[in-house]
C-alpha positions as semicolon CSV with decimal commas, in nm:
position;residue;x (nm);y (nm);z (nm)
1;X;11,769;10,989;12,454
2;X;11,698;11,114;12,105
3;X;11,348;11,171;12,209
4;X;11,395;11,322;12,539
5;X;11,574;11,593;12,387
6;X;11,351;11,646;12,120
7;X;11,075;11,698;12,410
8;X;11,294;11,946;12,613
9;X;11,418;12,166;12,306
10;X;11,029;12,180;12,241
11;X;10,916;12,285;12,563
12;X;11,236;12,524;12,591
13;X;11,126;12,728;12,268
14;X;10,754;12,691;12,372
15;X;10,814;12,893;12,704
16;X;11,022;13,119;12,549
17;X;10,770;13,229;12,319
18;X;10,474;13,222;12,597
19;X;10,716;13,462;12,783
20;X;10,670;13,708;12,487
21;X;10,300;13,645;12,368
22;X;10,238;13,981;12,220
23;X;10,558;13,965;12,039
24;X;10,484;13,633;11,908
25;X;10,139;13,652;11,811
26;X;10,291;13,982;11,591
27;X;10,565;13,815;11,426
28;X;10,312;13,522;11,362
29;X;10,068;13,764;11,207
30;X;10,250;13,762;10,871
31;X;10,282;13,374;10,813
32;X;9,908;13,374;10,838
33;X;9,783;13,615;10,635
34;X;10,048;13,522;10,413
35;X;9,928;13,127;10,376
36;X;9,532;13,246;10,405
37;X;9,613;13,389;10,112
38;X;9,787;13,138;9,933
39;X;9,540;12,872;10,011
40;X;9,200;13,140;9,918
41;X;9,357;13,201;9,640
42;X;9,412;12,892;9,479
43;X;9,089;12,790;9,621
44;X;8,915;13,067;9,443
45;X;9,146;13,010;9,118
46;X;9,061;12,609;9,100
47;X;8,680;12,690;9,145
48;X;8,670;12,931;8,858
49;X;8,923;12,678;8,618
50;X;8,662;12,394;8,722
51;X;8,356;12,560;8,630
52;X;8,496;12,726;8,363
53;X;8,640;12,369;8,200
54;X;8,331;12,210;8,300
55;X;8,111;12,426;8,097
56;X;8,346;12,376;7,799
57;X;8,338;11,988;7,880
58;X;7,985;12,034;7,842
59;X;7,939;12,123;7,497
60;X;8,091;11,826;7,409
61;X;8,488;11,720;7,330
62;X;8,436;11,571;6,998
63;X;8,181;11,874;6,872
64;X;8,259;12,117;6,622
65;X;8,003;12,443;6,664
66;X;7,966;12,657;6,361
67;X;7,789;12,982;6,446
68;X;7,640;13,270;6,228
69;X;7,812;13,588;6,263
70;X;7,673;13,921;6,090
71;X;7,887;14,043;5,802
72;X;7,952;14,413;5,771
73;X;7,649;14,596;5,596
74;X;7,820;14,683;5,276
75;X;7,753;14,335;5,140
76;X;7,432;14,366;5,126
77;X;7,248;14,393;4,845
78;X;6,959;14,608;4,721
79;X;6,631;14,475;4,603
80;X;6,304;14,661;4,496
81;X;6,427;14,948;4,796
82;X;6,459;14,788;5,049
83;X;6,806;14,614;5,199
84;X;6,817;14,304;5,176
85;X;7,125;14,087;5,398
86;X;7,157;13,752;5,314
87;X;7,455;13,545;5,535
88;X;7,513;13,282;5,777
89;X;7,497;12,922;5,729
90;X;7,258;12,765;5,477
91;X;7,165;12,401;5,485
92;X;7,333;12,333;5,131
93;X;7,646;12,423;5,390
94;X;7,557;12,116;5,650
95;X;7,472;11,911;5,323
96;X;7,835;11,956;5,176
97;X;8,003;11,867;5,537
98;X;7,823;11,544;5,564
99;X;7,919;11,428;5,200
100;X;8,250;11,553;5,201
101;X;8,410;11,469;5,563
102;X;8,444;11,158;5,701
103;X;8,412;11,073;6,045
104;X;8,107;11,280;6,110
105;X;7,870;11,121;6,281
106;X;7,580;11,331;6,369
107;X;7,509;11,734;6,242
108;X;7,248;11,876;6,470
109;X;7,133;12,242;6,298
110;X;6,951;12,555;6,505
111;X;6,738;12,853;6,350
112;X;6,699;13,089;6,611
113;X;6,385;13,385;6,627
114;X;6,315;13,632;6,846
115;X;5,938;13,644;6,957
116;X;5,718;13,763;7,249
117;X;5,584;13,443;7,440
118;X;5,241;13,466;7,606
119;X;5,084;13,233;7,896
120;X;4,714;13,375;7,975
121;X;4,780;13,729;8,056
122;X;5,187;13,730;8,157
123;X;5,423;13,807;7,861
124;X;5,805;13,802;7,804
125;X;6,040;13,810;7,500
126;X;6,245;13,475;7,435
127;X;6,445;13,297;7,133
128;X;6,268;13,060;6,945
129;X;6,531;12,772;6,874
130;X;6,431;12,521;6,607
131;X;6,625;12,231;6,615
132;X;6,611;11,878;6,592
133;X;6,533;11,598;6,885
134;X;6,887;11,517;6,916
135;X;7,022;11,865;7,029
136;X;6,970;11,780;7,357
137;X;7,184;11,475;7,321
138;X;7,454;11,633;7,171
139;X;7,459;11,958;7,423
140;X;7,402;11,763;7,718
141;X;7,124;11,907;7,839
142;X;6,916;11,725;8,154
143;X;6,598;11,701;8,145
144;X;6,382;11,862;8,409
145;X;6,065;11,711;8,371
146;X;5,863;11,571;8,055
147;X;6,034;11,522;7,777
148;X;6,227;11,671;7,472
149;X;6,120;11,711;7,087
150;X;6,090;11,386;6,920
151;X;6,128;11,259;6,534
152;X;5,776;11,260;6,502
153;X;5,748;11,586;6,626
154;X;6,010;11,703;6,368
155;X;5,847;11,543;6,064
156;X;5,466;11,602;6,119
157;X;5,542;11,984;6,216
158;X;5,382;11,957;6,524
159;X;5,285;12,258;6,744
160;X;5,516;12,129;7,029
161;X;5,814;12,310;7,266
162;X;6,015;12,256;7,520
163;X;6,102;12,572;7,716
164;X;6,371;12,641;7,967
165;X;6,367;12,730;8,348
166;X;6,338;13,090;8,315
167;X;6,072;13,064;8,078
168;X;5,821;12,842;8,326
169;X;5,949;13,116;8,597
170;X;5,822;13,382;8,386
171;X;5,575;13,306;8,178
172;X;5,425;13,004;8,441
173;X;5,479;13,152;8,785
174;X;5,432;12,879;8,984
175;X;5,240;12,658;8,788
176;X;5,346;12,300;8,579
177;X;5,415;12,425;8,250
178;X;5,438;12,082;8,085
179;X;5,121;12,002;7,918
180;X;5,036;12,351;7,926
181;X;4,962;12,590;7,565
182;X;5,211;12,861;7,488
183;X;5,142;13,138;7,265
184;X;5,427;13,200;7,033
185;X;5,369;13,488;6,765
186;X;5,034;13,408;6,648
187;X;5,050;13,043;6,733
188;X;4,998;12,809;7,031
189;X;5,268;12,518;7,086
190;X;5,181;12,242;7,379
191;X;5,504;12,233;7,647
192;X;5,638;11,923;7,642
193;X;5,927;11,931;7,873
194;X;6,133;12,224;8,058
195;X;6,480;12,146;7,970
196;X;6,797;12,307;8,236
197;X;7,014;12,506;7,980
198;X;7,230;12,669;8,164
199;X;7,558;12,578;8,048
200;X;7,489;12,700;7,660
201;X;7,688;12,979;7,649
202;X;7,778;12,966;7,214
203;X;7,527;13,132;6,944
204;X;7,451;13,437;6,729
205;X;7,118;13,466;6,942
206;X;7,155;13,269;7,276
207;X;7,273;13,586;7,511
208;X;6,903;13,556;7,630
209;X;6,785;13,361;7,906
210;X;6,495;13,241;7,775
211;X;6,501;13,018;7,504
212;X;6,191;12,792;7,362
213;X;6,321;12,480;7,169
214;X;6,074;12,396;6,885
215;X;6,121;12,155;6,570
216;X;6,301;12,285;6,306
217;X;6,038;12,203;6,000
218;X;5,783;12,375;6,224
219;X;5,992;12,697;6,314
220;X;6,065;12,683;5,885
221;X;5,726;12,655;5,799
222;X;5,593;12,892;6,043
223;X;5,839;13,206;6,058
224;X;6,014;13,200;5,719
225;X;6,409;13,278;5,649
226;X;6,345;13,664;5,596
227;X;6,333;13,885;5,896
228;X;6,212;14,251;5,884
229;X;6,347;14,524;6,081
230;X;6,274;14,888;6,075
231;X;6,427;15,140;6,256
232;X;6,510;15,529;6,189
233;X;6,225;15,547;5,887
234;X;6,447;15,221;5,671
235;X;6,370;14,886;5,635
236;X;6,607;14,592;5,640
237;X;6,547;14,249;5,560
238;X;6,796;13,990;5,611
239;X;6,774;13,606;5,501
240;X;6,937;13,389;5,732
241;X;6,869;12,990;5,704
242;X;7,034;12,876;6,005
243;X;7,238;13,053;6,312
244;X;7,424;12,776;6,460
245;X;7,490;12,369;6,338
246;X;7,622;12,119;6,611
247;X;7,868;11,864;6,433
248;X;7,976;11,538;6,637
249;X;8,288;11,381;6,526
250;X;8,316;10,989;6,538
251;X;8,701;10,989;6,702
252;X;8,825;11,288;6,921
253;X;9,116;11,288;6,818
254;X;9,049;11,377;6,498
255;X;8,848;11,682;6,593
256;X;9,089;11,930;6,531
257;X;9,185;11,768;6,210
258;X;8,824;11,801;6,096
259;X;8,775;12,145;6,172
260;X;9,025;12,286;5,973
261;X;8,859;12,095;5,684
262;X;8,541;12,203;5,743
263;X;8,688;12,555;5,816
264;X;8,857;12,536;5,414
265;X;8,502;12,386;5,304
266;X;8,336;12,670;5,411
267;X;8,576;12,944;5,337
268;X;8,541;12,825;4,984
269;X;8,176;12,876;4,956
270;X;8,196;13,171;5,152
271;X;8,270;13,490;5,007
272;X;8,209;13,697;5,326
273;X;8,323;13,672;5,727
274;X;7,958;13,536;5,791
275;X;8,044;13,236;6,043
276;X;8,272;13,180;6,293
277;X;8,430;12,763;6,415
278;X;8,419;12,685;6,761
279;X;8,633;12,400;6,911
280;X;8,552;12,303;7,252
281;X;8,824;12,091;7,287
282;X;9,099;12,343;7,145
283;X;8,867;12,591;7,448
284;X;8,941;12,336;7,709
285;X;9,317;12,308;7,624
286;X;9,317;12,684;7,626
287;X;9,156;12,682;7,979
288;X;9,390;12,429;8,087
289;X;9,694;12,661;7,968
290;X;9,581;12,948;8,151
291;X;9,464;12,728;8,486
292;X;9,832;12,630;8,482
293;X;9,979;13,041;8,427
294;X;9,703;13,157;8,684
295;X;9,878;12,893;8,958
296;X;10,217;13,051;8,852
297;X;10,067;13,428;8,887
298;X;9,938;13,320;9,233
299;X;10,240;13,123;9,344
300;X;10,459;13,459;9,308
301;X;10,208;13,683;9,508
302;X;10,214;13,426;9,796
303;X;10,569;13,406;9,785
304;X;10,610;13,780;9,787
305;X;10,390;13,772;10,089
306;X;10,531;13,491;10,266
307;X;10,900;13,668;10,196
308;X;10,759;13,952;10,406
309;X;10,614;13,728;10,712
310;X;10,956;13,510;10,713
311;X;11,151;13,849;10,691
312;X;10,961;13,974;10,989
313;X;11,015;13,654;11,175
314;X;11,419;13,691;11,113
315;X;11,398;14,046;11,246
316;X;11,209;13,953;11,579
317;X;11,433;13,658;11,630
318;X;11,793;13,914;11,579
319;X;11,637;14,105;11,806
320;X;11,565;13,826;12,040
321;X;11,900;13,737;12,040
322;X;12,014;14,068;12,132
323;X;11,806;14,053;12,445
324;X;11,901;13,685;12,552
325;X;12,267;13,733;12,508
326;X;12,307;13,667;12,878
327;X;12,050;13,384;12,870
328;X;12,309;13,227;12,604
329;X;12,623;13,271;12,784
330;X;12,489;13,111;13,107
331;X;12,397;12,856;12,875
332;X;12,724;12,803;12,654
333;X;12,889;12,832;13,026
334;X;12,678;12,541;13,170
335;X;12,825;12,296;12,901
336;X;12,593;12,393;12,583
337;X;12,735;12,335;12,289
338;X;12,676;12,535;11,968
339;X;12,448;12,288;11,822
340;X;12,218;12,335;12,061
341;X;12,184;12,681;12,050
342;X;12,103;12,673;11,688
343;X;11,826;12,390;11,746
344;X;11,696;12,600;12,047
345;X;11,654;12,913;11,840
346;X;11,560;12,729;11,543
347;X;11,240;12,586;11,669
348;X;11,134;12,833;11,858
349;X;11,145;13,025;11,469
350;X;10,979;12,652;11,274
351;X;10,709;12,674;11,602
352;X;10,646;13,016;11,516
353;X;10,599;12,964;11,122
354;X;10,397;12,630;11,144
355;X;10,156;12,773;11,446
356;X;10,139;13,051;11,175
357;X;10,050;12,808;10,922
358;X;9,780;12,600;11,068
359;X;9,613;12,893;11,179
360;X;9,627;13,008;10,796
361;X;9,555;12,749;10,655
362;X;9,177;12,717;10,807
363;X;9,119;13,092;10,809
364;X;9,242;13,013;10,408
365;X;8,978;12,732;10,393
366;X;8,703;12,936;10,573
367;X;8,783;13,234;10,343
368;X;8,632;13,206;10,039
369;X;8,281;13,105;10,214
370;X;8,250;13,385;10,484
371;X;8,396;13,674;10,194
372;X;8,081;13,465;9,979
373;X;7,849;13,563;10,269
374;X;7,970;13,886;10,337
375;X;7,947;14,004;9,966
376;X;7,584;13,837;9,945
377;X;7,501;14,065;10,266
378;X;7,582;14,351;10,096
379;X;7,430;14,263;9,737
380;X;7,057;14,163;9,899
381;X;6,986;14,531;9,922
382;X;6,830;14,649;9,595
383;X;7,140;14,503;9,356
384;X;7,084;14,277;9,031
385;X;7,112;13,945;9,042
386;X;7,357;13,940;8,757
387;X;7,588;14,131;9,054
388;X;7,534;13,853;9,308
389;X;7,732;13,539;9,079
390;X;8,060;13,661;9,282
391;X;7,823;13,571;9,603
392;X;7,788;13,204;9,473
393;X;8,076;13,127;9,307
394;X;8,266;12,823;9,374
395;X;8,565;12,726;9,565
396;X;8,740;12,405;9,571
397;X;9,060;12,343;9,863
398;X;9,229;12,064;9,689
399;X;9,477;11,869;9,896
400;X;9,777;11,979;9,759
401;X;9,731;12,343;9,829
402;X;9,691;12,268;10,173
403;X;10,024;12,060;10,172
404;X;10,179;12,348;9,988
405;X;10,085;12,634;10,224
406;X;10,275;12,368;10,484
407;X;10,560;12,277;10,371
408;X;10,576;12,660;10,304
409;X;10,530;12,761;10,671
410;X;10,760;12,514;10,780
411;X;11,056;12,613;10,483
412;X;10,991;12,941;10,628
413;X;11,081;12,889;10,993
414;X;11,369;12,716;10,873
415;X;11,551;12,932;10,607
416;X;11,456;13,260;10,825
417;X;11,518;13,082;11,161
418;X;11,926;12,956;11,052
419;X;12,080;13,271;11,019
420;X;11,934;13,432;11,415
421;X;12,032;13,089;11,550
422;X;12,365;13,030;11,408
423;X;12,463;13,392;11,496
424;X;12,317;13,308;11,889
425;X;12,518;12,985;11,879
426;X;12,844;13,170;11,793
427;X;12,803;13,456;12,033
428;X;13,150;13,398;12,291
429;X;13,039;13,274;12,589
430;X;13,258;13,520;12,748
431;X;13,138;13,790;12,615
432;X;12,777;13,682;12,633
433;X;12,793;13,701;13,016
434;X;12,892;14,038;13,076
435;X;12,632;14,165;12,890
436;X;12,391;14,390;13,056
């Protein structure tokens, strides 16, 4: 019985929305656009939290990144004429940390030079970075063919690199550039392995995109600690031992702890503002903050839009039952009681919402891809590819956003729907029937 009227109040409200399809479709209009957005939006949100966390994830939860930072120019200090700027971290600095702090179980350091990098006659600019073999261990970086530096590399101060994608795409064209000879400065280094490092994203010298990894006794031996530079008729030297150090902590959760000691450490040996501490797990706890206030931010726009669709829905149902007022009385006359007025009325409003909401909720899912395509379209013509990232970013549609944009819709039709129906089911029947 239950059933049977659940099938006929469902078919009821069904034809009486078929009998106004234009209407319908209109008042639907603003549940749709109002859950596309809530699910492209979160969709978009989550993509950018995941690959922002996952490139902080990357550098590594129990690291500790200290990083060279330029002090202002009055510290310098004059010799023989010429300016001479001597900052950054030294490795008496790295030598202190490691007797000092426990729990420290591997410091990986990084001199970084820029130098043009030569391959028969094609030429670019890169950063040399000379490190030790177990950088790429400790920055996670995979391994596109060949392989990385080695210890024997390191302590013979061998003539060996390992470049990056863009490097072999510049410098190599289409050729193998493992086993190949660069030329870097005045020297020739065999390639060794091309390395994918495109998640490092920390350092005094790693904006470029083309970095060559070399050992750090050769890059010592070979370019120095004093850099010249000359520009507007003066000369400036500065003295900088190493640019960034790598430090991997035993326990994570002592990571914080240990930054703030080697934080004092340095301060105390440091006169001037000439390094900065990077956590990456203190990063990732930030990201995870602001993931959690950008799904608040978004969950008030969608509500504000999904006010306006349900307030549009109440409207067209009032006026719907201003023009069935007869309908109802013949009704209430017949032997219908209030109750199923309301339920009458009510789903027709919940059909309305929830039709609303599926439809949403795939244009929501299909959103993010075709406005990918569409912005792609327009960036192919003549625009840099640094433009075109908004063209590939990611999205990810996580189950509960669909179930949110739902149970929305559906919360919709019902708080919107009561007050229409319960004002149709108390209409006087009376009255209701001599209305024209």
């Amino acid at each position: 019985m239950i059933g049977f009227r659940f099938k006929r109040t469902i078919k009821l409200s069904m034809k009486g929305l078929w009998l106004h399809k234009l209407r319908s479709g209109l008042t639907a209009l603003g549940i749709v656009f109002g859950v596309t957005s809530v699910v492209a939006m979160l969709a978009i949100g989550e993509g950018i939290s995941h690959e922002a966390q996952e490139q902080i994830r990357r550098l590594g939860s129990r690291n500790i990144i200290i990083t060279t930072v330029k002090p202002p120019t009055d510290n310098a200090t004059s010799t023989s004429g010429n300016t001479l700027l001597e900052y950054g971290i030294t490795y008496k600095d790295l030598e202190r940390i490691k007797a000092t702090i426990p729990n420290i179980n591997i410091i990986v350091p990084v001199r970084e030079i820029r130098q043009n990098v030569k391959y028969r006659q094609r030429k670019t600019e890169g950063v040399i970075m000379g490190t030790t073999p177990w950088f790429q261990r400790i920055r996670r970086l995979p391994m596109l063919r060949g392989r990385f530096l080695t210890g024997v590399d390191m302590h013979q101060q061998k003539s060996m690199c390992v470049i990056n994608q863009q490097v072999e795409e510049d410098v190599f064209a289409y050729e193998s550039a493992v086993g190949k000879n660069l030329k870097i400065g005045g020297d020739y280094y065999r390639v060794t392995g091309v390395v994918d490092d495109s998640i490092m994203s920390v350092g005094a010298e790693t904006d470029s995109s083309r970095r060559i990894f070399i050992p750090i006794t050769t890059a010592r031996s070979r370019f120095g600690e004093i850099a010249l530079k000359i520009a507007s008729g003066s000369r400036e030297m500065e003295r900088v031992q190493l640019h960034q150090a790598t430090i991997e902590v035993e326990v994570e959760g002592r990571v914080v702890e240990i930054a703030s000691a080697i934080r004092a450490l340095m301060e105390r040996f440091h006169k001037q503002p000439d390094f900065e501490l990077i956590v990456p797990l203190e990063l990732l706890k930030q990201a995870e903050r602001a993931k959690q206030f950008f799904k608040v931010v978004l969950g008030a726009i969608a509500a504000i839009s999904l006010l306006v669709g349900g307030i549009g829905i109440m409207n067209i149902m009032l006026a719907s039952v201003t023009e069935r007022t007869r309908e109802i009385g013949i009704r209430r006359a017949l032997g219908a009681k209030k109750r199923d007025i309301i339920v009458q009325f009510l789903s027709e409003t919940v059909l309305l919402s929830v039709s609303g909401g599926l439809v949403g909720i795939l244009l929501g899912i299909a959103a993010p891809s075709l406005l990918g395509l569409v912005v792609g379209a327009f960036m192919s013509a003549g625009v840099s590819s640094s433009d075109t990232s908004f063209a590939k970013m990611q999205t990810i549609i996580t189950p509960w956003s669909v179930v949110l944009a739902s149970s929305i819709s559906v919360a919709i039709g019902v708080v919107f729907g009561l007050y229409p129906a319960q004002r149709a089911a108390n209409l006087d029947p009376i009255e209701a029937l001599r209305h024209e």
